[in-house]
C-alpha positions in Angstrom: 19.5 1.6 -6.5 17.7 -1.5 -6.9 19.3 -4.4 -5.6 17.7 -7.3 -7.5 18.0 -6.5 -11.6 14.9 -5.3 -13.2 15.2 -7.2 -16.2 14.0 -10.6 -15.5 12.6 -13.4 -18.0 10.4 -12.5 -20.1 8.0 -15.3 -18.8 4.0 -15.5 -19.7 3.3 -14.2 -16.3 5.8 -11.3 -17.0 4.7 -9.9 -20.0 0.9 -10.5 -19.3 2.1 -8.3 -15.9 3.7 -6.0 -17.7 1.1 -5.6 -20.8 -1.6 -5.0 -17.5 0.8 -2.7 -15.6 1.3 -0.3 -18.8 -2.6 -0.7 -19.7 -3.2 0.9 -15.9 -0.6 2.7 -15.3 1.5 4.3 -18.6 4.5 1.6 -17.3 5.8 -1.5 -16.3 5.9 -1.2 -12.2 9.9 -2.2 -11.1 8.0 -4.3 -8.6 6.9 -6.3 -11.4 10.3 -7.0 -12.9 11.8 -7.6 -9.5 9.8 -10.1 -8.0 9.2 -11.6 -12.0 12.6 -13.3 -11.1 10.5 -16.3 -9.7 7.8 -17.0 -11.8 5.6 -18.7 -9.4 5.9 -16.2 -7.0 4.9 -13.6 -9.6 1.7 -15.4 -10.7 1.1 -16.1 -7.1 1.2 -12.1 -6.6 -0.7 -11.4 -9.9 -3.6 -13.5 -8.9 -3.5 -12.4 -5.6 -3.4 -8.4 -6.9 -6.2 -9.0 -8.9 -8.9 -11.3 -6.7 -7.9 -8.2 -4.3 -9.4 -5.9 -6.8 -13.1 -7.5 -6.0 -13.5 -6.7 -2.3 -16.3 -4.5 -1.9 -16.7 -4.7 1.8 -14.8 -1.3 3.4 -15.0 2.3 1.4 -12.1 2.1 -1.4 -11.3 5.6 0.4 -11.0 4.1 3.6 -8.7 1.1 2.6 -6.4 3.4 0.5 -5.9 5.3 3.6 -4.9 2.2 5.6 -2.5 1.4 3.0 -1.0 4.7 2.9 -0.3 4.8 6.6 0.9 1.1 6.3 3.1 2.2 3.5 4.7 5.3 5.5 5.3 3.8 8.6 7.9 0.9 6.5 9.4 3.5 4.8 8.3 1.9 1.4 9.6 4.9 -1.3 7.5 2.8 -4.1 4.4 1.8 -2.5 3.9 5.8 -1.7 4.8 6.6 -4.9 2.1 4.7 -6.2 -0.4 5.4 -3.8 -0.2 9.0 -4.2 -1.3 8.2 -7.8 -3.8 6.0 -6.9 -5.2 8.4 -4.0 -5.8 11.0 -7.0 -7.7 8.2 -9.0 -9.9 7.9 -5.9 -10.3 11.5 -5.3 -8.8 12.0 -2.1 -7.6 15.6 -1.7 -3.7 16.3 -1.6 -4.1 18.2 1.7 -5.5 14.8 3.4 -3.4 12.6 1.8 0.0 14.7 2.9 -1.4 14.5 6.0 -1.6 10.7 6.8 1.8 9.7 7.6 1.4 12.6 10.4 -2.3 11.7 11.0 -1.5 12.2 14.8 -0.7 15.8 14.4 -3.4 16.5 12.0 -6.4 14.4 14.0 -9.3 17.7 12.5 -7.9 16.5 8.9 -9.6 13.4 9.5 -13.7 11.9 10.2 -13.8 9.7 13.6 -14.1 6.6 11.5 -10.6 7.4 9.0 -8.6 8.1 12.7 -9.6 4.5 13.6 -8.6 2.9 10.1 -5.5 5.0 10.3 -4.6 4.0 14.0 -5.6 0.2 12.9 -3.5 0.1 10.5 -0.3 1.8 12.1 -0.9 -1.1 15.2 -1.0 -3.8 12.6 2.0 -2.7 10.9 4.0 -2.0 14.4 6.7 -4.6 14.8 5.7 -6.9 17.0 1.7 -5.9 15.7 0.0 -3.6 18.5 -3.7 -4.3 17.8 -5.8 -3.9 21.3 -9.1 -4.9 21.4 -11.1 -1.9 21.8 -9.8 -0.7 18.9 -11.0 -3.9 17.1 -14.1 -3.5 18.8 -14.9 0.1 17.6 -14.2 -0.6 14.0 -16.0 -4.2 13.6 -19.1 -1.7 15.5 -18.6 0.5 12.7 -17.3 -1.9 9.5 -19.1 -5.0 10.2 -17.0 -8.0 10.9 -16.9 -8.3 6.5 -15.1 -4.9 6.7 -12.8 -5.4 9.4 -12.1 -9.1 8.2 -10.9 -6.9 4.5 -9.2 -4.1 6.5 -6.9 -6.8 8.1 -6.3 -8.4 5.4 -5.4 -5.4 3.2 -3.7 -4.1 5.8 -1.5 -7.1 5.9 -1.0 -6.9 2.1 0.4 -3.5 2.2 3.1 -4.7 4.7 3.9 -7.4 2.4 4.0 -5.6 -0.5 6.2 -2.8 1.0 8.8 -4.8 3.0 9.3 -7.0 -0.4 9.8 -3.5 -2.0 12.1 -1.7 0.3 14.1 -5.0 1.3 14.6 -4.8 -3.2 15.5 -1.2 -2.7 13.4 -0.4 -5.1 11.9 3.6 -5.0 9.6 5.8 -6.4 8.9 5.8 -10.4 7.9 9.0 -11.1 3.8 8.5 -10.5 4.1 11.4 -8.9 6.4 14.1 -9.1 6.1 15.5 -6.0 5.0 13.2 -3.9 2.7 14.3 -1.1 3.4 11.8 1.6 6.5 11.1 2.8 7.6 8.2 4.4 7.7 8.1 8.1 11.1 7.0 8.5 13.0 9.0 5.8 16.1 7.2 6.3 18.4 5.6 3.8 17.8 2.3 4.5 21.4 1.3 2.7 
């Protein structure tokens, strides 16, 4: 159950949100209507969602999987939700993607350079971050400094996004029905 109402004021930035949200997605995202409580915030996030949209520097593959793994390791019921549907509008196959929040376990699911965005992406979200710098070293070798400069930083999106999400409480909306990750920590988080 939510614990913020998700019927805020209908605001500029709210409905132009919401008219976007139902335009992409067939709804109005809960995350939305939660954060839509603050109107500055919410155009803050809206403008940020969207400049985000034009990064071209790391595979769209790649960066989905980084924010999957992100996603899994917080717990966030919503942002996996989401990302399932979004991993489907990319094309990444159901087998890999129930296989990222276990990535460890399943290391032959997974190309050399995915284990490293994967294992990036679980240090950066690691409380306090874990990133060593061999592991920065391989992937700016392999991304460019552009790319690893993006997978940081959308890396560090995703645990923004998800903590604001699970600290609201707020869970999966039904993009997927069955949803082929699972969080990493499937505890109740009341």
């Amino acid at each position: 159950m939510p614990r913020i109402s998700l019927d805020p004021p209908r605001s500029l930035a709210y409905r132009v949100g919401t008219w976007y949200t139902k335009r992409m997605a067939g709804r109005a995202f809960d995350s939305l209507k939660a954060v839509a409580h603050n109107r500055r915030v919410l155009s803050t996030m809206l403008i940020t969602e969207q400049r985000v949209t034009k990064w071209r520097a790391l595979d769209p593959k790649l960066k989905h999987m980084a924010l999957m793994v992100s996603a899994a390791r917080i717990g966030c019921a919503w942002c996996i939700d989401f990302g399932y549907w979004e991993a489907a509008e990319l094309g990444i196959a159901n087998e890999k993607l129930r296989k990222i929040a276990d990535w460890r376990s399943n290391r032959d699911a997974f190309a050399e350079l995915e284990l490293l965005v994967l294992e990036y992406a679980e240090a950066m979200t690691a409380t306090p971050p874990q990133v060593g710098d061999g592991l920065s070293a391989r992937l700016k070798d392999l991304l460019g400094e552009a790319g690893l400069v993006e997978l940081t930083a959308i890396v560090a999106l995703e645990n923004f996004r998800s903590r604001v999400n699970s600290a609201f409480g707020l869970t999966g909306q039904g993009f997927s029905d069955n949803c082929a990750v699972r969080p990493a920590y499937d505890d109740a988080r009341g």
